[in-house]
N, C-alpha and C positions, 0 to 999 in steps of 0.2 A: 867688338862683341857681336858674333853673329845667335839674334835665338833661332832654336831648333826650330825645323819645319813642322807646319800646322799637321795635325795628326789627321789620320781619314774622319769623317764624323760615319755615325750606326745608327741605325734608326732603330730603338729600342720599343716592346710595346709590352703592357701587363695589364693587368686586372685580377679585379678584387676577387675574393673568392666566392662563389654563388651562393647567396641565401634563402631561405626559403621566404624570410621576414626581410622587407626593405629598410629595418635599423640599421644602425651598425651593431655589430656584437658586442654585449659588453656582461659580464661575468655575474652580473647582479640581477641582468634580466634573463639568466640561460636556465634557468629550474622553469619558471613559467611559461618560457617557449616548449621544453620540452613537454610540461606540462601539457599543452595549448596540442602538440603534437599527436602526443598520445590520446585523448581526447575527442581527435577531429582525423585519427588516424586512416579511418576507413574509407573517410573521403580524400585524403589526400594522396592514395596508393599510388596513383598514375602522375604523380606531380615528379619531376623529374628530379627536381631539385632537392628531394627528401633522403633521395639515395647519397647524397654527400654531408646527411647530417648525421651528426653524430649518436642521434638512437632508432638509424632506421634498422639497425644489425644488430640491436641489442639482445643481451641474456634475457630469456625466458624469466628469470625467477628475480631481474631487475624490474620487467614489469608488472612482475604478481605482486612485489614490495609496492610499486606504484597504484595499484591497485588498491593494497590494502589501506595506503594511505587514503584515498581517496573517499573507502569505506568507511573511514573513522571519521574523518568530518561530515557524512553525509552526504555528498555528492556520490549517490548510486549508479547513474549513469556513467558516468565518468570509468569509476572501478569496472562495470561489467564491459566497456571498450577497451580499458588495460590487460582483462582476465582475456580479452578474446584474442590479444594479439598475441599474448602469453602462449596461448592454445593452439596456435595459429602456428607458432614456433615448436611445441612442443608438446603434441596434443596428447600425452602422455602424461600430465600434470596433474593424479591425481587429488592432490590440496588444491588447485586455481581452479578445476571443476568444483568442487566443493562449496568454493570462494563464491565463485559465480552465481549457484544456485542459492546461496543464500542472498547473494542482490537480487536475485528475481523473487525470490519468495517476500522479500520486504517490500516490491515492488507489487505484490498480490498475483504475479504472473505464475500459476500453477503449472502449464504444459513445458514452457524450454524449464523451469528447476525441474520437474519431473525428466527432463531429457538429459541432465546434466546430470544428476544423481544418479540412474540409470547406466552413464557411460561410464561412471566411473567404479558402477559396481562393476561392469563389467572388464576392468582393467585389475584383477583381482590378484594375477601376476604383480605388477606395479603398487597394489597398497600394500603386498606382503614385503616386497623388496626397498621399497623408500624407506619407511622410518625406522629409524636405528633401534629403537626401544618398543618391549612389548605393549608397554604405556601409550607407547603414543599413537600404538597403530590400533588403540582397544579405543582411543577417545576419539579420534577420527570415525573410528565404524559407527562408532555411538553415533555421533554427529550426523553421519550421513544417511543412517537408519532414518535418524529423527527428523529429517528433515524434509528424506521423502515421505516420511508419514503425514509430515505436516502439510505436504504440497495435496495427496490425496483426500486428505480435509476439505482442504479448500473446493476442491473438486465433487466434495458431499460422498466421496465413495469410503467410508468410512468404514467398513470388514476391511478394504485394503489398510489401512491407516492403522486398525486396532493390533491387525497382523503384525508388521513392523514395528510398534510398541513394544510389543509381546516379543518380538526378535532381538531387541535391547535390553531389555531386562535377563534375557537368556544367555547376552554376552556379558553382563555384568550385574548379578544378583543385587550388587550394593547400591544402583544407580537409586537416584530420587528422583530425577525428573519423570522416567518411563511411567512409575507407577500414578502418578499425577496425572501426567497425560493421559493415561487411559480409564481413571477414573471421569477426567472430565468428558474423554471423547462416549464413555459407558452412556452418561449423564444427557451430553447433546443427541445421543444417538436415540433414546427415548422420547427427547422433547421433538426430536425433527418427526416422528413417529405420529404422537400427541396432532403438533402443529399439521403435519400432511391430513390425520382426519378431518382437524376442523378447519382447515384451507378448505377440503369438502363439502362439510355440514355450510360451510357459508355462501358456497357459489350454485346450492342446490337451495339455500331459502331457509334454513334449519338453525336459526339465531341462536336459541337457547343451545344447542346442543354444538355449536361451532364454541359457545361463549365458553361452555363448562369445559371443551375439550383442551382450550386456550389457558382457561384458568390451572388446568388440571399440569399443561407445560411450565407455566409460571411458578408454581410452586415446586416444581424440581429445580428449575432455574429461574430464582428473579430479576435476575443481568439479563435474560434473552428480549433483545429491542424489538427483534421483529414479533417477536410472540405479545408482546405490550400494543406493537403497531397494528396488528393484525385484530386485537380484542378491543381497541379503540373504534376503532373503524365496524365490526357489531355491534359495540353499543351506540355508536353514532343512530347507525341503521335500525336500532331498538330504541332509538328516541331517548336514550337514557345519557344523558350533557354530562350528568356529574361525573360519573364511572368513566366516561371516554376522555373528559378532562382532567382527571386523573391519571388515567391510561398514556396519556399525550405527556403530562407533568412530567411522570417517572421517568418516562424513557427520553424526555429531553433532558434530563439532568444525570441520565448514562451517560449519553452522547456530548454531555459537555468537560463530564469528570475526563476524557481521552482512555487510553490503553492502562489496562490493570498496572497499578507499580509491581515494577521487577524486584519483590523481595522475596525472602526464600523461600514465602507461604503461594507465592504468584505459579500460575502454570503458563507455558509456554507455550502452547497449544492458542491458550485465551486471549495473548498477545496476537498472535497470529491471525485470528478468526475477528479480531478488532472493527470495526468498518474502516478502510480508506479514508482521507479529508473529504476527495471528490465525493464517496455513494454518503459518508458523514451528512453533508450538506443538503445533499439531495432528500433526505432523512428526516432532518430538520424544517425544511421547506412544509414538507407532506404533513408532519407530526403539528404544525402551527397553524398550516389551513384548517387541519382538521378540529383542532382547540377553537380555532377560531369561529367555526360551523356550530362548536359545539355549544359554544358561549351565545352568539346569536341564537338558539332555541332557547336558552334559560333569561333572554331579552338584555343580555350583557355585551352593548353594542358597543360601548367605548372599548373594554377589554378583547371583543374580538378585532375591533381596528386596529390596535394596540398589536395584537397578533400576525395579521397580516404584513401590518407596518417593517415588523421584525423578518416576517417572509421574504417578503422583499427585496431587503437589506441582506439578507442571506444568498438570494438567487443569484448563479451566476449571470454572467450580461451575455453570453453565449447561448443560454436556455431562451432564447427572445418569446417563446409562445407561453409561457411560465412567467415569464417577467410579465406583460402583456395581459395577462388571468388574472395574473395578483392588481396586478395595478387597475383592472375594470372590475374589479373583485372591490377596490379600496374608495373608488369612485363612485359605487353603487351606494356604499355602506356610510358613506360622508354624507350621502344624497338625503339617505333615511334618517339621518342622524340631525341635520338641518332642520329636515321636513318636522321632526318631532318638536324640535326646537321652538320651528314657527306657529306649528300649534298651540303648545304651551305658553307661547306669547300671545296668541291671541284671546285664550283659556282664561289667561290672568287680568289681559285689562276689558 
């Protein structure tokens, strides 16, 4: 038996396929990498290795679904880097513009939503031709009316704001929201009026007549915080503790209740006009020194340390000159507060 001759040997060579992630792939982690992609998309343009994954070519309206997703748990960011790649692909997208502005407008960023509701009015071709239904292209307009009216709010230009109310209701006589909103914007636009005088009457010296201008806002609107904050801070400066601690009371337990509930008495405008956590805070801070100043004149030293205390604990650790005030602010006030102490220990024996 002869065996057959040895066969030539081949020098074979391969490799794995390039990833962007040094995992290996595996089917349970590929939604979060994509995820992760989309995400971080903007910085990863120039990475070579993105061009062989599988959503660097994806459908336009894959990532606007991704987006929306994103929108519904809250993660804002996220959705307006999904809406951009969208847009990026298909800048024709009059629903992911849409999309988009209202992540900025939840975000309190008035100028790019006003830039994105803007583009999209302008693609007018494109909102007539996309939705298949007269319905749906009548709730869209809505939508996008209202939302740059909302952004213009924000921006205190409120004729443009009350304009586009008024342009919603004229596309649909039935709507409830438009007339809501422009009731309320009617409403702030007299208090902002009210308030602009007696921000005046206060920084020329004129206490009483800042006080009554303030009051005179309050009573069209008693939700309005800064009108509360502004009438605290006269009576401070009018030596009047009770009224400005009062004034401080209300308007911290606005700012604790958060944003109006969305039920069907609620206007959408008043969500909007909300404070932020961040200017929230900042709010809060101010509104407790000032309780706490105020309390110190009526010789209610624990309660204002009490106050401070809570300041404090409010500030961020970012604000270091704030932090820093309050805490020689608490150090002064513990000083006095001993000192009394040691008196009335000596008073007694």
């Amino acid at each position: 038996y002869l065996p057959p001759p040895i066969r030539e040997s081949v020098q074979l060579s391969f490799r794995h396929t390039p990833r962007l992630f040094k995992t290996p792939l595996r089917q349970s982690t590929k939604k979060r990498e994509e995820e992760f992609i989309i995400k971080n998309r903007s910085k990863l343009r120039d990475n070579a290795l993105l061009v062989d994954t599988d959503v660097s070519n994806v459908d336009p309206f894959w990532l606007t679904t991704k987006g929306d997703e994103f929108y519904q748990h809250g993660d804002i960011v996220s959705a307006i880097n999904a809406y951009s790649e969208a847009l990026n692909a298909d800048g024709r997208m009059v629903e992911t513009l849409l999309a988009r502005a209202a992540c900025y407008l939840d975000l309190r960023e008035a100028d790019p939503c006003i830039a994105d509701c803007m583009a999209a009015l302008k693609l007018s071709d494109s909102i007539e031709t996309r939705f298949e239904t007269d319905e749906a292209r009548l709730l869209f307009q809505k939508k996008l009316l209202t939302t740059l009216g909302m952004a213009f709010c924000m921006k205190t230009e409120h004729d443009k704001a009350l304009e586009l109310f008024h342009s919603v209701l004229q596309l649909d006589k039935n709507d409830h929201d438009a007339p809501r909103n422009m009731r309320y914007l009617e409403t702030l636009m007299e208090v902002a009026d009210l308030k602009a005088k007696a921000d005046k009457n206060f920084s020329m010296g004129s206490l009483e007549e800042a006080k009554e201008n303030y009051s005179k806002a309050e009573k069209l609107d008693p939700g309005h915080i800064q009108v509360l904050m502004n009438r605290s801070a006269v009576c401070l400066a009018m030596q009047d503790s009770a009224a400005c601690s009062k004034d401080c009371s209300t308007a911290l337990d606005l700012l604790s209740k958060g944003k109006p509930k969305s039920d069907s008495s609620a206007c959408a405008l008043a969500n909007i006009l909300h404070p932020t956590p961040c200017t929230k805070r900042k709010w809060q801070v101010i509104l407790l020194c000032r309780r706490s100043a105020a309390k110190q004149l009526s010789n209610d030293l624990r309660g204002a340390l009490a106050d401070l205390e809570l300041a404090k604990g409010i500030t961020s650790n970012d604000d270091d000159v704030a932090v820093k005030s309050i805490a020689k602010d608490i150090e002064n006030l513990k000083a006095k507060l001993n000192s009394i102490k040691t008196q009335d220990t000596i008073t007694n024996s």
